[in-house]
C-alpha positions as CSV (number, residue, x, y, z in Angstrom):
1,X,-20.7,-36.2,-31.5
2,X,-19.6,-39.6,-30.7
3,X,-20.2,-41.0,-26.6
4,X,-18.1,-41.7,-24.3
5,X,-14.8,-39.5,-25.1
6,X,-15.7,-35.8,-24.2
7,X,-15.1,-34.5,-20.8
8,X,-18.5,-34.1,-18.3
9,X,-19.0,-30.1,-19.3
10,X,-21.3,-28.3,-16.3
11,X,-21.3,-25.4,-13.9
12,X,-18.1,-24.1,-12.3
13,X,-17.0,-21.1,-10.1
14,X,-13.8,-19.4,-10.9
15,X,-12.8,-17.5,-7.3
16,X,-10.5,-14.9,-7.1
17,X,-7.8,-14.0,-4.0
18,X,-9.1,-10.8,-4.1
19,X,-13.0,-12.6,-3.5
20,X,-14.4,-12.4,-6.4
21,X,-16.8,-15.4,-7.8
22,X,-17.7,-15.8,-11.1
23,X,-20.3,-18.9,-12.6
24,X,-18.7,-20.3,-15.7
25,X,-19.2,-23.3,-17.8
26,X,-15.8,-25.5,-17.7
27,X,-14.9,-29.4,-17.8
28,X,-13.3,-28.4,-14.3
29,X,-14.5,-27.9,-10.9
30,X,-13.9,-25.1,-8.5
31,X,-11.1,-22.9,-10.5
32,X,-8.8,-20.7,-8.0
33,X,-7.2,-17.8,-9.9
34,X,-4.6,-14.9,-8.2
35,X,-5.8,-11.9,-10.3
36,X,-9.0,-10.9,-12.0
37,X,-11.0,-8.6,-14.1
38,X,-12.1,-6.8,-10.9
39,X,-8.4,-6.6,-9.0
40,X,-6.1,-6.3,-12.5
41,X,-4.5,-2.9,-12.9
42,X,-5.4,-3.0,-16.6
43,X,-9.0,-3.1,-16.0
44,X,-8.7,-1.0,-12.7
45,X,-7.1,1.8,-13.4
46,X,-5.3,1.4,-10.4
47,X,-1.1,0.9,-11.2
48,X,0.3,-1.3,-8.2
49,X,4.0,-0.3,-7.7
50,X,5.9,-3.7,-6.3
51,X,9.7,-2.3,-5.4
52,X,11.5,-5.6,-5.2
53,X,14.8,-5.9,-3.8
54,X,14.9,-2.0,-3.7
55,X,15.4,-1.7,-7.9
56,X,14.2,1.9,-7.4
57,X,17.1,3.1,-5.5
58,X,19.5,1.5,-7.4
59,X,18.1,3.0,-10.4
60,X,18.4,6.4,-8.6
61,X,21.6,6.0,-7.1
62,X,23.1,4.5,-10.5
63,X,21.6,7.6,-12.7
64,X,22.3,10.8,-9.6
65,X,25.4,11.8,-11.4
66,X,23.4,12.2,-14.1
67,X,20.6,14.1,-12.8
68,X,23.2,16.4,-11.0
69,X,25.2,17.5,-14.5
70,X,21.6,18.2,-15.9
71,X,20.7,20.4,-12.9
72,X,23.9,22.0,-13.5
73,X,23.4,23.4,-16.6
């Protein structure tokens, strides 16, 4: 390996928002990540469900006529 032109490689901790710390090895200090292993929904189990600007009601609203002719039948 030649001197002088690789990054200083150590100990780092990655922190989560959700408070989790984990010791890595990285060329960077200090890591601050929004979402984990320990908060994700994937690894969870857990589905988080984020209405923005209130998409659910206008899927409802947009497919009642719908629903209505199929509970007419």
């Amino acid at each position: 390996m030649k001197e002088g032109i690789h990054p200083e490689y150590g100990d780092t901790t990655i922190s989560c928002a959700c408070g989790n710390a984990i010791e890595v090895g990285s060329t960077r200090n200090d890591i601050r990540v929004e979402i984990c292993s320990q908060c994700h929904p994937f690894f969870t189990g857990k589905q988080k469900l984020v209405d923005t600007a209130g998409r659910i009601e206008r899927f409802r609203k947009k497919y009642a006529k719908f629903q209505k002719q199929q509970d007419n039948k």
